[in-house]
N, C-alpha and C positions, 0 to 999 in steps of 0.2 A: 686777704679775703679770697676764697674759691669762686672759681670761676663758673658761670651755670651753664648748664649742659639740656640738653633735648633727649629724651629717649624715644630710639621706634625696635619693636619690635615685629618679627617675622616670623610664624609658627607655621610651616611648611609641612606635604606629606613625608620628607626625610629626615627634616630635622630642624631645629629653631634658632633665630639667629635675634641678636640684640646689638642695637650701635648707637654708642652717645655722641652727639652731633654738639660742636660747639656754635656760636653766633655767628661764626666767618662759612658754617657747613662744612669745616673739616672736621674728619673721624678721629676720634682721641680716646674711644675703645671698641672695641667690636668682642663679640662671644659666640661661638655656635655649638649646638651639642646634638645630636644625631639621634631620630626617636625612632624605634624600630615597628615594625607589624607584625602581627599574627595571623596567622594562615589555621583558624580551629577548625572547618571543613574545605574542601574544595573547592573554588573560588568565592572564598570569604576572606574578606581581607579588611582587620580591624586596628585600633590602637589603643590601647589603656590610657584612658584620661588623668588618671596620677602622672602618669610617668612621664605625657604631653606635659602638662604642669608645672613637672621636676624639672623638665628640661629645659624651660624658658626661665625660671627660677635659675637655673646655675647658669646659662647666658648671661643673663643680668648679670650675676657676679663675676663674672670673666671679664663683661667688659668694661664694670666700673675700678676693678685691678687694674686693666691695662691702662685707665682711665688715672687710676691713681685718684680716685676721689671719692664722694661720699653720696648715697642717696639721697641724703639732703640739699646736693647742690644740682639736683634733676628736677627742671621745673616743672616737665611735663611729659606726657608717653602719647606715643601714636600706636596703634596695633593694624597689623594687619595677619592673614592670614590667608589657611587652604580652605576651599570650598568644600560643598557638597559632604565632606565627612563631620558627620552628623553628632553631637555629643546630649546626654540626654542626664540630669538630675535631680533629689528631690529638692523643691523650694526650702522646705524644712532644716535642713541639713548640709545643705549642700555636697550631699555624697553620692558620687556616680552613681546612674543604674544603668549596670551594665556597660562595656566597651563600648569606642564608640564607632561607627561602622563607616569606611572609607570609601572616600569616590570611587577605587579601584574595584569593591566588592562587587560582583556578579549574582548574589541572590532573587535581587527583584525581577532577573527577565523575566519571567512568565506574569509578573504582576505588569511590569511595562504593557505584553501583549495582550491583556485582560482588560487595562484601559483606554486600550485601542476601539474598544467596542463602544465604550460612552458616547453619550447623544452628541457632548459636547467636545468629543476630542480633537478635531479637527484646531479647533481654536487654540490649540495648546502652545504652541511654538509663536504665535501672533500675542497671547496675552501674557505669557510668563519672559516672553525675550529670548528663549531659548525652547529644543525639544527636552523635555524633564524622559531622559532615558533613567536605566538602571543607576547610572555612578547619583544621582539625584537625590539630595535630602528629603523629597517629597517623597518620596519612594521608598525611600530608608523606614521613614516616619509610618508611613501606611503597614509594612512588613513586617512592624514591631506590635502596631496597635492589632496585629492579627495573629503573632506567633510569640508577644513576649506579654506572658502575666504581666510581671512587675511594670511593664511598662505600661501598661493598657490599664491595670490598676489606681497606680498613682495619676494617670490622667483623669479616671473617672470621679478622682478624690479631688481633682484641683492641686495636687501637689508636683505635677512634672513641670519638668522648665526646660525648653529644649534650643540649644542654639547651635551655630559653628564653634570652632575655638576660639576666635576672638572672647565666644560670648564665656564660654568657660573661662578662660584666665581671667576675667575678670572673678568669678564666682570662686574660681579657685584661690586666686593669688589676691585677692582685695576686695573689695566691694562694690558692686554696683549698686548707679545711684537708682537704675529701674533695671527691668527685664529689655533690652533694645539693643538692635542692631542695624548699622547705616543700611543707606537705600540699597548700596550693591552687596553687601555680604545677606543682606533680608531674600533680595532678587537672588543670590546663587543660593537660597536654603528652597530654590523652584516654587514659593506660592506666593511672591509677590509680582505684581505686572506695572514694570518700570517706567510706562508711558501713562498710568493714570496714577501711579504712586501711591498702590495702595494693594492690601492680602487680594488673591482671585477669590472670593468667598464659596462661588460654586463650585469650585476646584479642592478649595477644601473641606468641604461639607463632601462630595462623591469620594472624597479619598480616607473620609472618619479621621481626618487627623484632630489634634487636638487643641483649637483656636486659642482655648486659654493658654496651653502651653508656649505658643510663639510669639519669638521677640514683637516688641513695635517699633516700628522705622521713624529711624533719624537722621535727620543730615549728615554728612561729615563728617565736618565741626562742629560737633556737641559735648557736653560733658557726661560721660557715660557712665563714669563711676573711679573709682582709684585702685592702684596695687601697692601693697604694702609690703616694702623693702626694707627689711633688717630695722622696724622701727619706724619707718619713713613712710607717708603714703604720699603717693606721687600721683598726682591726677590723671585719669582719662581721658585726652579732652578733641581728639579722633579716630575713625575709624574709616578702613577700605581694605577691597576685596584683594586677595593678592597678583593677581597680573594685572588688575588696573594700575595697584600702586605702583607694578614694575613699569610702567608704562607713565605715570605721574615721576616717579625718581629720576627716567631717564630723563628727563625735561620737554616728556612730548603732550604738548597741550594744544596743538595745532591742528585743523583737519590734513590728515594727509599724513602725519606723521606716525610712524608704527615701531614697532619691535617687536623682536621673537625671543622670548626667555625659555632655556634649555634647563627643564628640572627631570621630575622623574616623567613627565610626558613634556610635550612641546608645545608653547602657542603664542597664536599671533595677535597682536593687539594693535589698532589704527583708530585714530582720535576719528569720530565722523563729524562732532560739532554739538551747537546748545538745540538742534532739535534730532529727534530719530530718527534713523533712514525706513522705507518701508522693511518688513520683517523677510527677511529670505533667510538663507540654511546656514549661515555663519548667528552667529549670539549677539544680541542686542544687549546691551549694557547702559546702566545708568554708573557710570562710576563713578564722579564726584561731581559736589557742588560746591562751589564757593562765589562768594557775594551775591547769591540766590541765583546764579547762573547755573543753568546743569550743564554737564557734560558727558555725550551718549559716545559709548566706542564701541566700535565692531571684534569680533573676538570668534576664531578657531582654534583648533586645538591637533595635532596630530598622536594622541592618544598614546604611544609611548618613544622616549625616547631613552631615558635614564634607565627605564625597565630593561629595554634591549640591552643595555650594555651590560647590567647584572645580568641578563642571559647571558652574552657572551662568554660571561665570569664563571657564569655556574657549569657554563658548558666545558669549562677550564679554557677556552683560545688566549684567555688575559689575564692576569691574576687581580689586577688592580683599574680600574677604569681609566689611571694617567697613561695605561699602555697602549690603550687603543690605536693613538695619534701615533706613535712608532710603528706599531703594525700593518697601519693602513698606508703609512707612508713606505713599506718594504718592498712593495709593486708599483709601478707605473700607472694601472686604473684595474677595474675587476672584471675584467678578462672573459667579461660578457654576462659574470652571475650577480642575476637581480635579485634582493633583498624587501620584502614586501613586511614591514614588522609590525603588523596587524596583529598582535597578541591580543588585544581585547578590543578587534574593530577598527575600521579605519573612517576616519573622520570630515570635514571638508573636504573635496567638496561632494563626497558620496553616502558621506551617514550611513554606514553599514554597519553595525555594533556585531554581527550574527558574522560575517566572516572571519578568518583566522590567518597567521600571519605562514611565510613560505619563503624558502628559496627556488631559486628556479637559475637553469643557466650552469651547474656544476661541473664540472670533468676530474677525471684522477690525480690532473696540475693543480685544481685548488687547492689552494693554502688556505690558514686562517687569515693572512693578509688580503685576499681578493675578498673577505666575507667581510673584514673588516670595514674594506675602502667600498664595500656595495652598500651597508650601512650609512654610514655619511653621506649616499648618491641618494640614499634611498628619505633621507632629510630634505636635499634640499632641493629633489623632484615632491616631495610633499609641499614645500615651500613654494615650487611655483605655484602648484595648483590654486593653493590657499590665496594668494596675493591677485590672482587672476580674478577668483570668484572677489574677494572684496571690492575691489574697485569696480568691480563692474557692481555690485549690491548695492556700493554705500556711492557711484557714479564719482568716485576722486581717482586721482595719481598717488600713486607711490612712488617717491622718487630714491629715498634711501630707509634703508633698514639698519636702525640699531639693535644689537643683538645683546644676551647675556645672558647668567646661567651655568652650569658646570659643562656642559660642552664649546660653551662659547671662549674658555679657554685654547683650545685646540685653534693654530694657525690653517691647518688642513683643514678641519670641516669648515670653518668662515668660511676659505676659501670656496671649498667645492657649496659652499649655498650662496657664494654669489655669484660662484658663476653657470650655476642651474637655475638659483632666480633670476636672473638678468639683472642685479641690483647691486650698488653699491653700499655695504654692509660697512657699519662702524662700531668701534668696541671700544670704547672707553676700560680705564684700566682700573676702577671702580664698576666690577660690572654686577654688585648688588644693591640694586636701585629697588627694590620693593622694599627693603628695612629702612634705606634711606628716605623713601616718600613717606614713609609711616613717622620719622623722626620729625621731618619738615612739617608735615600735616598737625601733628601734636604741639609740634613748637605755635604753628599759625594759630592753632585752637586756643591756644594761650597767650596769644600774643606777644609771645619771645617774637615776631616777626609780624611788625605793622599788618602789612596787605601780602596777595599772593606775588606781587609785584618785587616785592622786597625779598623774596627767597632766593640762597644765595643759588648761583647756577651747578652745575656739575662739570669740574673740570674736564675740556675734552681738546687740550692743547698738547697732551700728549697721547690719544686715545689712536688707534690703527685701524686704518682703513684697508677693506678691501676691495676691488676693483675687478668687475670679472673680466678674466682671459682667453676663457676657453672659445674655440670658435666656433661659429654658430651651427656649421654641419655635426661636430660633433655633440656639442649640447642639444641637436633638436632629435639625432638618435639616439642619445643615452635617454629624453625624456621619452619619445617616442617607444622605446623598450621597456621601462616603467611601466608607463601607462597601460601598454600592452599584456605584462605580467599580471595587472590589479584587474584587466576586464577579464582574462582566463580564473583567475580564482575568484572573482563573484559571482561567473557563470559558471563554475566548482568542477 
């Protein structure tokens, strides 16, 4: 008899990843496949919704081969996914219209600055949980109903359906059983306000979006509909946002306990507990609920990190992102040149979206080595900033930082962010914990796993810690030169 298995899936801005979780929580397949953007104007930046689709479709198959088993022995799927990049089709047919337009695009600034003027904007950050800037579904959504026929059409016929990508693979790959999306991926598409759990209605009426068109909010653990595999439909029966769920996979369900996951931008996630902290400049989140309990996390972001390192690439210093961590390790420190990688804005705790990233500090001795190792200084002085401003918002301790992510392989940058944050940093060696919360979540939703209480933990008997070393004169003037760097280029 085959053994049954858990599916979570993870549909990220780089690419999608799938892992079958057996009863004990160990990985017995894993898949990933890499989804690419397109750049059709100058800071437009989109992704074809087939091709998102395709690519968690052959995940799947990747990792029920390595699984050795059969879609029929998957009792159930969790999803989780990217925000804010916006996917839009007809009910009819379920056939794209049009690409779908990614957190990263830059079109909406002057619409951001035009909402500025509302009666009600001021309220905006207090009721959505967040500021709904440019990278914002709500945003997206408005920018379409104004410059795209087909989409502005089909809305006025009642035929558009517009969700994240959770909400598409379902559309795409199976069925759903409604139009709906959990409380936190509803909350990152910016028009739902997480503390009364429900659409901002005047928010979306001023912005002509299209009510019919968006999902309605579910808990968690709902059943949301199924994906049909080689024959097999496998139920829906979770759903979360993805750095909550990276934040739920690490096993951080505490207040006080946080992680920072390293993708194509950076962000920090800290449990705050079952009520809201008041609303200050970090993201209020409703991220999950289970046994009617909710759970509210604090959430920054430092806007890019993965980006940088493809600059790097493009700028040829590396040919491959695994080079970084040799390069940076070729020097002793960077030799005084600061790194400010503001490409689209810098984030907590100064919400600038309008300024642009810099060096500063070069001489004719730079290497790409000292650009290198000001990069990773230049993470984990964002790091502190970030970890200062939370705890002072959400009024807790941080005492350790679990980290993960494709930087979070590198023993160098751990280090240099723990020892810029002042924090003891731990890396488990399992460090994709958002497809694993999505499997656990799915499992729970179906009862493959009694209570939350019964899930199994995340090994971290072998996981590395790191310990900062550096001492304190020198960490308070490397920050001190940072910060100095970020106030010369906002004052421009």
């Amino acid at each position: 008899m085959s053994e049954a298995m858990v599916l979570g899936i993870d549909q990220g801005g780089s690419g999608s990843r799938a892992v079958l979780l057996d009863h004990e929580g160990v990985v017995r397949g894993y898949g990933y496949r890499p989804v690419a953007r397109i750049y059709p104007q100058p800071s437009w930046v989109e992704q074809r919704p087939a091709v998102v689709a395709r690519s968690v479709a052959e995940a799947i198959g990747d990792a029920l081969a390595r699984a050795r088993c059969s879609p029929a022995d998957v009792v159930a799927c969790g999803l989780t996914s990217q925000r804010d990049t916006t996917f839009a089709w007809d009910r009819r047919n379920g056939r794209p219209l049009g690409n779908a337009i990614t957190w990263q695009d830059l079109r909406t600034v002057p619409l951001v600055e035009e909402v500025d003027q509302w009666q009600d904007a001021s309220e905006r950050r207090q009721r959505l949980g967040q500021f709904p800037g440019s990278y914002s579904a709500a945003m997206h959504m408005a920018w379409r109903m104004r410059h795209d026929p087909s989409f502005r059409r089909a809305a006025e016929r009642q035929w558009l359906r517009v969700s994240l990508a959770a909400g598409w693979l379902i559309q795409a790959l199976g069925q759903p059983f409604e139009h709906a999306l959990d409380y936190s991926l509803l909350q990152a598409m910016t028009v739902f306000d997480p503390r009364r759990r429900q659409l901002w209605d005047e928010w979306i009426t001023y912005l002509d979006l299209p009510r019919a068109a968006l999902p309605v909010a579910r808990p968690t653990l709902y059943p949301f509909g199924e994906l049909h595999i080689a024959g097999h439909a496998i139920p829906v029966t979770a759903m979360l946002a993805d750095q909550q769920a990276g934040l739920f996979g690490y096993d951080c369900r505490q207040p006080g306990e946080a992680v920072v996951t390293h993708g194509t931008a950076s962000f920090v996630n800290v449990v705050a507990g079952a009520l809201a902290p008041p609303q200050g400049i970090c993201k209020t989140y409703l991220a999950w609920e289970l046994d009617a309990i909710p759970t509210y996390t604090l959430e920054a972001d430092m806007t890019v990190t993965g980006a940088a390192i493809r600059w790097l690439s493009q700028m040829r210093l590396i040919r491959h992102a695994h080079e970084l961590d040799q390069l940076a390790g070729s020097v002793a420190d960077s030799d005084g040149v600061v790194f400010v990688p503001a490409f689209t804005g810098l984030g907590v705790p100064w919400e600038d979206r309008q300024v642009r990233g810099t060096l500063m500090g070069m001489t004719l001795g730079t290497t790409p080595g000292h650009l290198a190792r000001a990069l990773f200084e230049a993470i984990g002085c964002q790091l502190h900033a970030i970890i200062a401003t939370m705890e002072q918002e959400a009024k807790l301790t941080i005492q350790v930082l679990r980290v993960g992510g494709g930087l979070a392989n590198s023993d160098r940058a751990c280090q240099i962010q723990a020892d810029l944050a002042g924090l003891k940093l731990v890396r488990a060696r399992n460090t994709e914990t958002g497809v694993r919360a999505a499997a656990l979540l799915g499992g729970l939703g179906a009862g493959f796993w009694a209570t939350p209480d019964a899930l199994p933990p995340l090994p971290l008997d072998d996981a590395q810690v790191f310990e900062p070393t550096m001492s304190a004169s020198a960490r308070e003037n490397l920050l001190q030169r940072w910060y100095a760097a970020v106030q010369r280029l906002r004052e421009g």
